[in-house]
N, CA, C, O and CB atoms as a CASP TS submission, in Angstrom:
PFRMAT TS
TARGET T0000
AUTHOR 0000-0000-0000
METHOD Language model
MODEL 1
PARENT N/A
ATOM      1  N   UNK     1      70.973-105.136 -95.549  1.00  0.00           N
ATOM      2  CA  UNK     1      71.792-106.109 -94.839  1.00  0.00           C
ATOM      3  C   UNK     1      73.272-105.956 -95.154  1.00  0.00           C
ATOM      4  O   UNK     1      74.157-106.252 -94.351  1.00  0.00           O
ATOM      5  CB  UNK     1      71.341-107.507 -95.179  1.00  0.00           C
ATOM      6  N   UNK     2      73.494-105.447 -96.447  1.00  0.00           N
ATOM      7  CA  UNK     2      74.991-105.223 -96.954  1.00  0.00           C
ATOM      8  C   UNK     2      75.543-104.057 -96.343  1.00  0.00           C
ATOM      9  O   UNK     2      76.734-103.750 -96.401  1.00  0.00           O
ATOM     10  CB  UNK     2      75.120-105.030 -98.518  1.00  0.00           C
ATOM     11  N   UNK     3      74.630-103.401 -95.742  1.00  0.00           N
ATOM     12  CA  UNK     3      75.173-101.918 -94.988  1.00  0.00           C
ATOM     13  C   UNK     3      76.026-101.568 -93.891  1.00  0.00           C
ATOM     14  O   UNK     3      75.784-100.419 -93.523  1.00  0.00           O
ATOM     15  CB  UNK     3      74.226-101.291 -94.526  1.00  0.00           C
ATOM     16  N   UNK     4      77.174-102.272 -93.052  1.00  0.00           N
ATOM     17  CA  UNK     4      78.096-102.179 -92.459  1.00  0.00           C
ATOM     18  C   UNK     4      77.502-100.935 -91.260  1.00  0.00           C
ATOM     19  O   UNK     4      77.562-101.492 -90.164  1.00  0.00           O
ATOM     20  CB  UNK     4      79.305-101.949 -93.471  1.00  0.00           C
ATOM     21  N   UNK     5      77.102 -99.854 -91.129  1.00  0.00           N
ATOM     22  CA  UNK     5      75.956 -99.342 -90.919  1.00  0.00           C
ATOM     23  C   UNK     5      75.005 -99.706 -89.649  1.00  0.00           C
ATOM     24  O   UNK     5      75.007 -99.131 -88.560  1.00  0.00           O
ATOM     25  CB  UNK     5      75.395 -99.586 -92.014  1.00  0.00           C
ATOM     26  N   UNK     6      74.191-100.805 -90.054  1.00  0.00           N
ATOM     27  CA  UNK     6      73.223-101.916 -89.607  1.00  0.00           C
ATOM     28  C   UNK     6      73.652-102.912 -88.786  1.00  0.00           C
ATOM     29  O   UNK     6      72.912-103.442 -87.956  1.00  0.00           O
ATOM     30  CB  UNK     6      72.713-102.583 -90.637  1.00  0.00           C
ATOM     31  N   UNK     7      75.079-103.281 -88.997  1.00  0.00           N
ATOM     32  CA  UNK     7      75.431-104.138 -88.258  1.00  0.00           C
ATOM     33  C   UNK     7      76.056-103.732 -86.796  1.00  0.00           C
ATOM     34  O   UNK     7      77.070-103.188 -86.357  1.00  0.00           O
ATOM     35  CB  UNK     7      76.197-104.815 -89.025  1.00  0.00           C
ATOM     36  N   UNK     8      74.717-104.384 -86.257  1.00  0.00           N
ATOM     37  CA  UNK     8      75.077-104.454 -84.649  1.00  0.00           C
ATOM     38  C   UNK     8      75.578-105.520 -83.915  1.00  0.00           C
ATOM     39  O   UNK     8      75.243-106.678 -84.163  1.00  0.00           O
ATOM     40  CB  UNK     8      74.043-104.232 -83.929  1.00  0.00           C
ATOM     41  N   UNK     9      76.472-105.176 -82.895  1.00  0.00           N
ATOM     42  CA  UNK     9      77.512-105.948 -82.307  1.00  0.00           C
ATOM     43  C   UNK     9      76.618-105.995 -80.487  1.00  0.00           C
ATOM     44  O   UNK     9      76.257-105.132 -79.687  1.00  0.00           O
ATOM     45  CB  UNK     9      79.389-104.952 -82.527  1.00  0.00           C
ATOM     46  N   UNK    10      76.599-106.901 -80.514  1.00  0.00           N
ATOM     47  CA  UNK    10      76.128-107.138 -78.845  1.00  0.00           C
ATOM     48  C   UNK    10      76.674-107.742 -77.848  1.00  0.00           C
ATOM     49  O   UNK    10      77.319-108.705 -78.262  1.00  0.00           O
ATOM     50  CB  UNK    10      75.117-107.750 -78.678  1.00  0.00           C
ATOM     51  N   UNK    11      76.725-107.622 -76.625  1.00  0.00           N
ATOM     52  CA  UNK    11      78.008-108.542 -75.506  1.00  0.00           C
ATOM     53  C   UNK    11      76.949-108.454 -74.273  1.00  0.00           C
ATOM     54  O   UNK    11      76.123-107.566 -74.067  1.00  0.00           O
ATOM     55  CB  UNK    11      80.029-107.500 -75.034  1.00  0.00           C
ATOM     56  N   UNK    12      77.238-109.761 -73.426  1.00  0.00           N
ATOM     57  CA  UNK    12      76.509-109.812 -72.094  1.00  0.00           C
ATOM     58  C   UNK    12      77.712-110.237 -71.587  1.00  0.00           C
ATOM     59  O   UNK    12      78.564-110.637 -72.379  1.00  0.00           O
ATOM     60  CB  UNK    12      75.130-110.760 -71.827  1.00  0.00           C
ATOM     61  N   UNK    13      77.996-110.217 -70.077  1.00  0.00           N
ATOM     62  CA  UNK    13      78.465-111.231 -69.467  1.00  0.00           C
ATOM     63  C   UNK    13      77.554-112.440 -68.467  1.00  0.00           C
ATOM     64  O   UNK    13      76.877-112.035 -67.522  1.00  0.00           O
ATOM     65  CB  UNK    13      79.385-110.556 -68.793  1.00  0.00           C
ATOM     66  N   UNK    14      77.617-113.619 -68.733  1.00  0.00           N
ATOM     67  CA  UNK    14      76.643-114.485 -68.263  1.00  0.00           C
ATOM     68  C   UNK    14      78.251-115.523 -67.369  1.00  0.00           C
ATOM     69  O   UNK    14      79.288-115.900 -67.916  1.00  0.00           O
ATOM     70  CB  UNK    14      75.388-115.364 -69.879  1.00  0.00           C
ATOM     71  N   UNK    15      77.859-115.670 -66.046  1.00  0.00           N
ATOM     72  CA  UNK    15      78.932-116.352 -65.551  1.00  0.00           C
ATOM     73  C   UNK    15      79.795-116.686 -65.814  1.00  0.00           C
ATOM     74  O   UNK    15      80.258-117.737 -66.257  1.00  0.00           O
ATOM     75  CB  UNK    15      78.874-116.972 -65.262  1.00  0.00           C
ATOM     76  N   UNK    16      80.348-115.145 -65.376  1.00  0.00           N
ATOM     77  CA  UNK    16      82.113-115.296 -65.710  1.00  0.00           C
ATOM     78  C   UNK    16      82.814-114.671 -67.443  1.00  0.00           C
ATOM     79  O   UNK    16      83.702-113.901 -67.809  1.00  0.00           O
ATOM     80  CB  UNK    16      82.462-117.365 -65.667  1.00  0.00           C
ATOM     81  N   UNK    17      81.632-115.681 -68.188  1.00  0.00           N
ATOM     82  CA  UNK    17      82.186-115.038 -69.659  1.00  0.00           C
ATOM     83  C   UNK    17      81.400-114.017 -70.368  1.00  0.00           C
ATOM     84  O   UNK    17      80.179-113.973 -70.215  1.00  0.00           O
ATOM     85  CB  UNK    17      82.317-116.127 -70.736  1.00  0.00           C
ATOM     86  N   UNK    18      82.039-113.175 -71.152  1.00  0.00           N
ATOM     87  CA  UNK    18      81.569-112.748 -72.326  1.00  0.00           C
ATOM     88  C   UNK    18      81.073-113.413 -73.351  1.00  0.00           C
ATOM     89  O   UNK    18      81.739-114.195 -74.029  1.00  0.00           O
ATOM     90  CB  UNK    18      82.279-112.204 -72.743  1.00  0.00           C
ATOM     91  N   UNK    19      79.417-113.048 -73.603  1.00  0.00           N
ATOM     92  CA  UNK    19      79.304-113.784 -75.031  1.00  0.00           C
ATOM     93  C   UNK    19      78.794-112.519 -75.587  1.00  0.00           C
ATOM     94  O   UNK    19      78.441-111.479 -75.030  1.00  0.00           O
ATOM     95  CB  UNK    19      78.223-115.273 -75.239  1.00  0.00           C
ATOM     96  N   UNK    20      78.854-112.927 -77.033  1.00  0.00           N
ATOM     97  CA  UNK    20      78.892-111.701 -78.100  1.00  0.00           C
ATOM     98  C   UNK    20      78.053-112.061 -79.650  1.00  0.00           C
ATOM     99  O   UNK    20      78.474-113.078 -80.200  1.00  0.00           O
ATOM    100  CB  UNK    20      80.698-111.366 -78.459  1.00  0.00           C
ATOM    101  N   UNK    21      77.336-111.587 -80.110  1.00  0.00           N
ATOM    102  CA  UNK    21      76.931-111.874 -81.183  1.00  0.00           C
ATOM    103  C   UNK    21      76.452-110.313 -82.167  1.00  0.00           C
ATOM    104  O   UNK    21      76.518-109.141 -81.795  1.00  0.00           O
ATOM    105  CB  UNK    21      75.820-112.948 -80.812  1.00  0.00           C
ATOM    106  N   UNK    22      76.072-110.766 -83.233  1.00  0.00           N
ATOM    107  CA  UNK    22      75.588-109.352 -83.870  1.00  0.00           C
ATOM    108  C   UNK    22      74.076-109.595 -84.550  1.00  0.00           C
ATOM    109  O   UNK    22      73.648-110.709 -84.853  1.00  0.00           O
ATOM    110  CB  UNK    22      76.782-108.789 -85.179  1.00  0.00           C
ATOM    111  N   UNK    23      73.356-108.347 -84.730  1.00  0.00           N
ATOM    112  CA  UNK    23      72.379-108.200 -85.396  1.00  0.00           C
ATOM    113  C   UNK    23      71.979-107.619 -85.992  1.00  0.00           C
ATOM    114  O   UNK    23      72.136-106.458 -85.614  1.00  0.00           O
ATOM    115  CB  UNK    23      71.865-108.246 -85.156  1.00  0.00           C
ATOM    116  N   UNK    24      71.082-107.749 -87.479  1.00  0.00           N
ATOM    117  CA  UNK    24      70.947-106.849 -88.387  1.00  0.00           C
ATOM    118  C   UNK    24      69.264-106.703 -88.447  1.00  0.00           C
ATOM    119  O   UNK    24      68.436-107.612 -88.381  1.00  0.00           O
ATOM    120  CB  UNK    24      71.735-107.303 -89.740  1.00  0.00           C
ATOM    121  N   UNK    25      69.067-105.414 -88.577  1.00  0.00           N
ATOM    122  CA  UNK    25      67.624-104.632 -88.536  1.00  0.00           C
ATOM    123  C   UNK    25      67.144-104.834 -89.944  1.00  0.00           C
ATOM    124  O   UNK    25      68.103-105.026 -90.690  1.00  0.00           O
ATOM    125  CB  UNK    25      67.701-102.883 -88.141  1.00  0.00           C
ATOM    126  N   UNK    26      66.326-104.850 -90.381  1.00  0.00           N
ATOM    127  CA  UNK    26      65.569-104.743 -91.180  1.00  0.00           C
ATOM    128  C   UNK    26      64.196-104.692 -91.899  1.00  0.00           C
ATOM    129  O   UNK    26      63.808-105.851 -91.755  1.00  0.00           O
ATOM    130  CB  UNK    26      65.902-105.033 -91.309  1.00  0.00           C
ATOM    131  N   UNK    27      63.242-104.041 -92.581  1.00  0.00           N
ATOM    132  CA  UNK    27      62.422-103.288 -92.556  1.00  0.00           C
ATOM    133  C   UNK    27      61.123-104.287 -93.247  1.00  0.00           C
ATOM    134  O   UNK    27      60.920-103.986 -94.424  1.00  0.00           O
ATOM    135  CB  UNK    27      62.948-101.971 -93.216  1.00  0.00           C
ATOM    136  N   UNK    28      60.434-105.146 -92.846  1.00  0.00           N
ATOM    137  CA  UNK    28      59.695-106.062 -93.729  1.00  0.00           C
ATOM    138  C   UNK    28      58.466-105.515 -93.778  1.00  0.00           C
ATOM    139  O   UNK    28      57.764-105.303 -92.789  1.00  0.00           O
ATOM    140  CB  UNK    28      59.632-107.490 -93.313  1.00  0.00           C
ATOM    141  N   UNK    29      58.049-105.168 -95.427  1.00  0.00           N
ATOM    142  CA  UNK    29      56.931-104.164 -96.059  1.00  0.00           C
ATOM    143  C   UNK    29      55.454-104.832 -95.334  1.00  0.00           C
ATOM    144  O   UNK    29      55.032-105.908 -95.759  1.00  0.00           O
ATOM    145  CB  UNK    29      56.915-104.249 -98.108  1.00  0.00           C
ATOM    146  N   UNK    30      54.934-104.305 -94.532  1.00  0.00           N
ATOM    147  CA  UNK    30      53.747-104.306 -94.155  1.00  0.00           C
ATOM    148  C   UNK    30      52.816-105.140 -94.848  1.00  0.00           C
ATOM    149  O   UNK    30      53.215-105.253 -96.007  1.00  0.00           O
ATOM    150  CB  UNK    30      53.392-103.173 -94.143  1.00  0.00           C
ATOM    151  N   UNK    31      51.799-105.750 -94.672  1.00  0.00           N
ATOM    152  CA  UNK    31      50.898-106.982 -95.312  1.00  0.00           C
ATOM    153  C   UNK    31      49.311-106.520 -95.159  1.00  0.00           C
ATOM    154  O   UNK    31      48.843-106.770 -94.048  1.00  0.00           O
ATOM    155  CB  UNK    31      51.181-108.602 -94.376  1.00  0.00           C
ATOM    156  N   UNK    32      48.742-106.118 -95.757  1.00  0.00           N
ATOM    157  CA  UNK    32      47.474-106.482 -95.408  1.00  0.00           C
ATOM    158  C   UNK    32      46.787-107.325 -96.157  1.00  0.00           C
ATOM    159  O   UNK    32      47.137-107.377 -97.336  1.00  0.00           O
ATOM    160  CB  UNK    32      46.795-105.539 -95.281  1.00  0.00           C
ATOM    161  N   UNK    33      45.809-108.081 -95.783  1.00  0.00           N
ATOM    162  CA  UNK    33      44.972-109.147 -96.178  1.00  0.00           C
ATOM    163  C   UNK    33      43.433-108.483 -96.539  1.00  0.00           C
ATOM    164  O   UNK    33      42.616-108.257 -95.646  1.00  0.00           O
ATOM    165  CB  UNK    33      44.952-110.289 -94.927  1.00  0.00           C
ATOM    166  N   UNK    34      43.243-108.288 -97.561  1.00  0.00           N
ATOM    167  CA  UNK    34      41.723-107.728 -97.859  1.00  0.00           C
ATOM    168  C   UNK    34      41.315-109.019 -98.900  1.00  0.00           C
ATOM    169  O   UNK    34      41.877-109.766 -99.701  1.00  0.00           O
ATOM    170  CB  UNK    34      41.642-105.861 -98.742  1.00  0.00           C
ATOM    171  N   UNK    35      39.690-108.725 -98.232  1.00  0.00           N
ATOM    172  CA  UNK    35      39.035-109.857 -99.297  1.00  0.00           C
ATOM    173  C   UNK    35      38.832-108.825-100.390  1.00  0.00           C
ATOM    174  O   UNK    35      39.229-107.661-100.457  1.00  0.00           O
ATOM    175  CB  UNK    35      37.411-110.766 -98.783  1.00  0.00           C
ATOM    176  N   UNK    36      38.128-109.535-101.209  1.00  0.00           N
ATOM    177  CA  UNK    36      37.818-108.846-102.658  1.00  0.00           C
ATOM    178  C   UNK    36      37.008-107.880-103.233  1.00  0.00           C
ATOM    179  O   UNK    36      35.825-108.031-103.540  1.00  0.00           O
ATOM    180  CB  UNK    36      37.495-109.559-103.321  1.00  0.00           C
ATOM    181  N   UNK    37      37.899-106.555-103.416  1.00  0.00           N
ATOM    182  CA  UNK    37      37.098-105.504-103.240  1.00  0.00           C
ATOM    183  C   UNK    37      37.033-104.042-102.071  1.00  0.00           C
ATOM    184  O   UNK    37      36.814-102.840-102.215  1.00  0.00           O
ATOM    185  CB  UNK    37      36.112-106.235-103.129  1.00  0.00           C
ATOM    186  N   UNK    38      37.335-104.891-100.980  1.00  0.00           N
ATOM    187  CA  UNK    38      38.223-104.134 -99.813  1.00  0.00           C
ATOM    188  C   UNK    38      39.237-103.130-100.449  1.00  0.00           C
ATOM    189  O   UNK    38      40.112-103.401-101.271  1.00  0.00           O
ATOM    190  CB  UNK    38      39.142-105.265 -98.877  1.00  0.00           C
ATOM    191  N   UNK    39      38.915-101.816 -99.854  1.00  0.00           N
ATOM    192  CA  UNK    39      40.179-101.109 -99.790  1.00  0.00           C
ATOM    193  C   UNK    39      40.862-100.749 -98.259  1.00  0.00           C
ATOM    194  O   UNK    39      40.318-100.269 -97.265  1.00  0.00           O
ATOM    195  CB  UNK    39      39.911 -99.801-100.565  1.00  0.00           C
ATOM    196  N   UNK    40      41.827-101.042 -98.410  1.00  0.00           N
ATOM    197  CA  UNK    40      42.907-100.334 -96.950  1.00  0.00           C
ATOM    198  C   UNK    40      42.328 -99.531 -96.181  1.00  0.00           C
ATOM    199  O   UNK    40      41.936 -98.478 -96.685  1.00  0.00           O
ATOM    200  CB  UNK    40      44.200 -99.389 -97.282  1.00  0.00           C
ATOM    201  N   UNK    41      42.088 -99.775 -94.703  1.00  0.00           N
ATOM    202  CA  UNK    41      41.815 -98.492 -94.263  1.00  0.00           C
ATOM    203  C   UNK    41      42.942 -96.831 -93.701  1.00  0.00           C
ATOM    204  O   UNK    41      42.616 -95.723 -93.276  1.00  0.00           O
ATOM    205  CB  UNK    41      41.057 -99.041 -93.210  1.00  0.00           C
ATOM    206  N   UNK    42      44.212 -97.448 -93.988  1.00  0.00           N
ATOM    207  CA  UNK    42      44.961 -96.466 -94.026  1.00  0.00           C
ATOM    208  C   UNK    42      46.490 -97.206 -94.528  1.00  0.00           C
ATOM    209  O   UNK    42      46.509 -98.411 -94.779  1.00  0.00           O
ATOM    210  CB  UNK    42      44.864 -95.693 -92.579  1.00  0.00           C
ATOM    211  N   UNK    43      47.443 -96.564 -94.616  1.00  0.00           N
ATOM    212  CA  UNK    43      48.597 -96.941 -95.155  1.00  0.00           C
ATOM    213  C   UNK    43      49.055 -98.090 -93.411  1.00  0.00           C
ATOM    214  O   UNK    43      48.940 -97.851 -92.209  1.00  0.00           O
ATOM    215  CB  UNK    43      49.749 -95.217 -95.733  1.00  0.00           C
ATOM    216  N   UNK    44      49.372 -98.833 -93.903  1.00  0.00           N
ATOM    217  CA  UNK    44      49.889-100.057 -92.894  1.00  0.00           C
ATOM    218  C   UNK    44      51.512 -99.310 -92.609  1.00  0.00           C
ATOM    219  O   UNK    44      52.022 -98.418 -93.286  1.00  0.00           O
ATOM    220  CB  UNK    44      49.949-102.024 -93.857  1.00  0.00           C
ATOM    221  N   UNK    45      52.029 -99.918 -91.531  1.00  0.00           N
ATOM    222  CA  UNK    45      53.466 -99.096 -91.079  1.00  0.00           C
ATOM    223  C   UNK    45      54.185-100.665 -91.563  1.00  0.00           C
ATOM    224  O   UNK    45      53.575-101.734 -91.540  1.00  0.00           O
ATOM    225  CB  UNK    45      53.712 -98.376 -88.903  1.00  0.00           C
ATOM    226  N   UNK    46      55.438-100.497 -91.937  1.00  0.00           N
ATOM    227  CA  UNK    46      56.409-101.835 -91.815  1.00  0.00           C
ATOM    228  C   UNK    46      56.933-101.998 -90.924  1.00  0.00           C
ATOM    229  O   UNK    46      57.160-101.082 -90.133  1.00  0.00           O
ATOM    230  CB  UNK    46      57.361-102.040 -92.544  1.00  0.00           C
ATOM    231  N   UNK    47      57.400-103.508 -90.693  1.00  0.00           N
ATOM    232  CA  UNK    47      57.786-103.904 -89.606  1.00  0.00           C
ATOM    233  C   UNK    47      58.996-103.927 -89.472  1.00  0.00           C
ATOM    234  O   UNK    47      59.731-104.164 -90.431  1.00  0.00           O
ATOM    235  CB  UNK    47      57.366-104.852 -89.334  1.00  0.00           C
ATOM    236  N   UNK    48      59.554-103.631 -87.978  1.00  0.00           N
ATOM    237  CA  UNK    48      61.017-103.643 -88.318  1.00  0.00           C
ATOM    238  C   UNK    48      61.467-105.520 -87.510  1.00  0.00           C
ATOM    239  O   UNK    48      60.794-106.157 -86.700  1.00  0.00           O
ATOM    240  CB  UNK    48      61.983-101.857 -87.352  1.00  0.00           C
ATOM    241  N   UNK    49      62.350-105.771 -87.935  1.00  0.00           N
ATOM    242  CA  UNK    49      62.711-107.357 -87.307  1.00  0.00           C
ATOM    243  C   UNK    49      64.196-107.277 -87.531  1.00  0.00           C
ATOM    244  O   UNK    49      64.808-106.275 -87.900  1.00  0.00           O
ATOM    245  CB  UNK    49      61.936-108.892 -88.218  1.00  0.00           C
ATOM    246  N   UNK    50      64.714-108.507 -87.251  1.00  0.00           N
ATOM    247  CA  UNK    50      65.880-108.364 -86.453  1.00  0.00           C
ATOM    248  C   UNK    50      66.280-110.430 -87.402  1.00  0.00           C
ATOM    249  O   UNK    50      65.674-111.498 -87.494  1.00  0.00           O
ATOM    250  CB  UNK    50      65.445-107.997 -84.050  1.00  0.00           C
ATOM    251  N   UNK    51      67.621-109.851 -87.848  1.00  0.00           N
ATOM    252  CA  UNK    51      68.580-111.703 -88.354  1.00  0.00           C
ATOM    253  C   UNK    51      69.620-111.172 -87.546  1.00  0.00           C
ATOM    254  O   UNK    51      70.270-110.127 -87.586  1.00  0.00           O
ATOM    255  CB  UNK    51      69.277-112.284 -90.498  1.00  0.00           C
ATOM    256  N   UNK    52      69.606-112.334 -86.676  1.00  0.00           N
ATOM    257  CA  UNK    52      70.759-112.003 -85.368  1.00  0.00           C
ATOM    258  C   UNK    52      71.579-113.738 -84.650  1.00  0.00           C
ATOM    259  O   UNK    52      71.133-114.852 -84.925  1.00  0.00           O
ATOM    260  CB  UNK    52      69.511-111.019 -83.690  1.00  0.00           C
ATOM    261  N   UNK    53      72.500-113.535 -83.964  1.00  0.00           N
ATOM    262  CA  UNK    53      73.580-115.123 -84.159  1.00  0.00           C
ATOM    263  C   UNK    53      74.137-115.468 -84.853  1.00  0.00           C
ATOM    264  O   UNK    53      74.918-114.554 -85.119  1.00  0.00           O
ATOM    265  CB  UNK    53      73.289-116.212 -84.192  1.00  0.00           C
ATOM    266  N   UNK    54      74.425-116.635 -85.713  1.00  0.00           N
ATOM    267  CA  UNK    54      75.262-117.125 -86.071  1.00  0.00           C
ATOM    268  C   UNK    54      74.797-116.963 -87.530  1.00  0.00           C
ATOM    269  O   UNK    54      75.734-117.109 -88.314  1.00  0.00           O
ATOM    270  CB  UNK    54      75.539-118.299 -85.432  1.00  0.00           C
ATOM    271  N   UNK    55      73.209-116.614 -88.312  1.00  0.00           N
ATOM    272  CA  UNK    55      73.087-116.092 -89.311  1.00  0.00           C
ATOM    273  C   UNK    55      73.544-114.727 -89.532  1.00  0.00           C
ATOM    274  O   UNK    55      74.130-114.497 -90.590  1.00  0.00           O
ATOM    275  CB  UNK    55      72.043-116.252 -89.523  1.00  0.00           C
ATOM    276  N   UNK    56      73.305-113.478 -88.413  1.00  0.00           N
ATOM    277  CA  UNK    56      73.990-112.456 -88.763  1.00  0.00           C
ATOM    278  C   UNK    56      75.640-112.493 -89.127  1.00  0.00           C
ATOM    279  O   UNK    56      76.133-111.734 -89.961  1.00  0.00           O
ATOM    280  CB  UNK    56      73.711-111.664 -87.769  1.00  0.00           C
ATOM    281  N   UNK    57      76.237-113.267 -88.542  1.00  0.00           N
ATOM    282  CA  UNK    57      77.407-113.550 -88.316  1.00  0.00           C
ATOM    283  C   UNK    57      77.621-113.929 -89.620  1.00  0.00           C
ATOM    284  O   UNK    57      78.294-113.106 -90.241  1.00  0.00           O
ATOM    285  CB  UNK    57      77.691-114.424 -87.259  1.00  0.00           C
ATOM    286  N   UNK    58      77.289-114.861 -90.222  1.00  0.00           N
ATOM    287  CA  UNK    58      77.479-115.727 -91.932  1.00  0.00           C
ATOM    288  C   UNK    58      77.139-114.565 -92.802  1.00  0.00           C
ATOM    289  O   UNK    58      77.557-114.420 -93.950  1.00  0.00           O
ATOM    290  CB  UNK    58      76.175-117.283 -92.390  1.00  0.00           C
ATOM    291  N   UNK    59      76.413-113.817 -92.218  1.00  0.00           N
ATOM    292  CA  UNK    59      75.878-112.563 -93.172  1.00  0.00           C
ATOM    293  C   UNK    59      77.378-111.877 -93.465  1.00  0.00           C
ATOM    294  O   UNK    59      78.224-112.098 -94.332  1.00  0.00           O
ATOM    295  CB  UNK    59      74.595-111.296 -92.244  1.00  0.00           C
ATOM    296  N   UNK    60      77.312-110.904 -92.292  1.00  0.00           N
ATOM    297  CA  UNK    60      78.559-109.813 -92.301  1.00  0.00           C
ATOM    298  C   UNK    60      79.753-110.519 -92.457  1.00  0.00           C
ATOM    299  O   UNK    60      80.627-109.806 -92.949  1.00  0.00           O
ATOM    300  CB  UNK    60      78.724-108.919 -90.950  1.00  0.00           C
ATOM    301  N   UNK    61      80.146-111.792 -92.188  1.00  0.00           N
ATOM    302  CA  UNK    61      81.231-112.419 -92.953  1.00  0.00           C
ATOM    303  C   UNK    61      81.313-112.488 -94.604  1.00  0.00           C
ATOM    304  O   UNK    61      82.310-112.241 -95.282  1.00  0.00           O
ATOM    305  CB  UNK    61      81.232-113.745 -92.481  1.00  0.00           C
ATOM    306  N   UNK    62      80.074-112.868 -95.051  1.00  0.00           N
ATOM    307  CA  UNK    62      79.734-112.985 -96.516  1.00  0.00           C
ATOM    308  C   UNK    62      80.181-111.055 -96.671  1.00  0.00           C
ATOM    309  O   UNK    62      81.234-110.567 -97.083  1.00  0.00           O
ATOM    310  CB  UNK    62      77.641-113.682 -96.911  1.00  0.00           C
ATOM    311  N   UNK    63      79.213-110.507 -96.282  1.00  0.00           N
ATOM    312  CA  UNK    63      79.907-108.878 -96.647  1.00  0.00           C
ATOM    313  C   UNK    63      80.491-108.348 -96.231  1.00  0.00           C
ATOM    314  O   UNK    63      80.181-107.159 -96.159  1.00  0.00           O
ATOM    315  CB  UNK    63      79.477-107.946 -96.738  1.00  0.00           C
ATOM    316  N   UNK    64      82.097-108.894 -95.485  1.00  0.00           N
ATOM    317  CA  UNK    64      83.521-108.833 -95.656  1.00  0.00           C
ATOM    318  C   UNK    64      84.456-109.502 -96.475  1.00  0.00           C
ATOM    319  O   UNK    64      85.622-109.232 -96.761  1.00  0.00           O
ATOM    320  CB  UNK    64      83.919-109.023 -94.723  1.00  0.00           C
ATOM    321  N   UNK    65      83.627-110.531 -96.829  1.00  0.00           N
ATOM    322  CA  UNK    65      84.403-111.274 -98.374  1.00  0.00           C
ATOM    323  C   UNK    65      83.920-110.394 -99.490  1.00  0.00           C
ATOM    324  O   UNK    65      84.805-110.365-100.345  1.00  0.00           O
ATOM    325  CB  UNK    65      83.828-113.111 -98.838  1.00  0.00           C
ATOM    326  N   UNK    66      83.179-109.870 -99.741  1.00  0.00           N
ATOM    327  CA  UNK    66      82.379-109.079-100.902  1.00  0.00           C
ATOM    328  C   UNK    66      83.024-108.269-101.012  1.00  0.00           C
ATOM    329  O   UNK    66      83.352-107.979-102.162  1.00  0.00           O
ATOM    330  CB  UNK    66      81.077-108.581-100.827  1.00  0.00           C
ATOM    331  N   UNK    67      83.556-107.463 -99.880  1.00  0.00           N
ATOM    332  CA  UNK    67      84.064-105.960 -99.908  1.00  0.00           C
ATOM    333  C   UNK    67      85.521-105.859 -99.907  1.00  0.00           C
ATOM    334  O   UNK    67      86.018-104.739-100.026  1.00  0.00           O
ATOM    335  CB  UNK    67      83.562-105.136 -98.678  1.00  0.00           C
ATOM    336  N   UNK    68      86.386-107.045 -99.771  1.00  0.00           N
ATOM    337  CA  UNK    68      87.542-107.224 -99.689  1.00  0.00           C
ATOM    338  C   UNK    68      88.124-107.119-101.607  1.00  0.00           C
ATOM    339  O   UNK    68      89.310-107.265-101.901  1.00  0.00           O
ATOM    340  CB  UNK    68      87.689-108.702 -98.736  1.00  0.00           C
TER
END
């Protein structure tokens, strides 16, 4: 999330105006649920997801105060 990198910038125009926000990718480690004793049936993939609006925004502000 601190990676400058990652941070994506997005724009639509929706009547008349520009709106704009950013979003950050990130990689959340895969889960599996086995009862007891179960082994995996193969390596699970992670998920990728998305902190985007006015939290991405508080984010990459927070890591432009950091980096300043």
């Amino acid at each position: 999330l601190m990676d400058p990198a990652h941070h994506r910038r997005h724009h639509f125009e929706w009547e008349g105006t520009v709106r704009e926000w950013f979003s950050m990718p990130y990689l959340e480690p895969a889960r599996v649920d086995l009862a007891a004793g179960e082994t995996p049936p193969a390596p699970a993939s992670d998920v990728e997801r998305f902190i985007w609006g006015a939290t991405a925004g508080m984010l990459r502000n927070f890591y432009r105060f950091l980096a300043a």
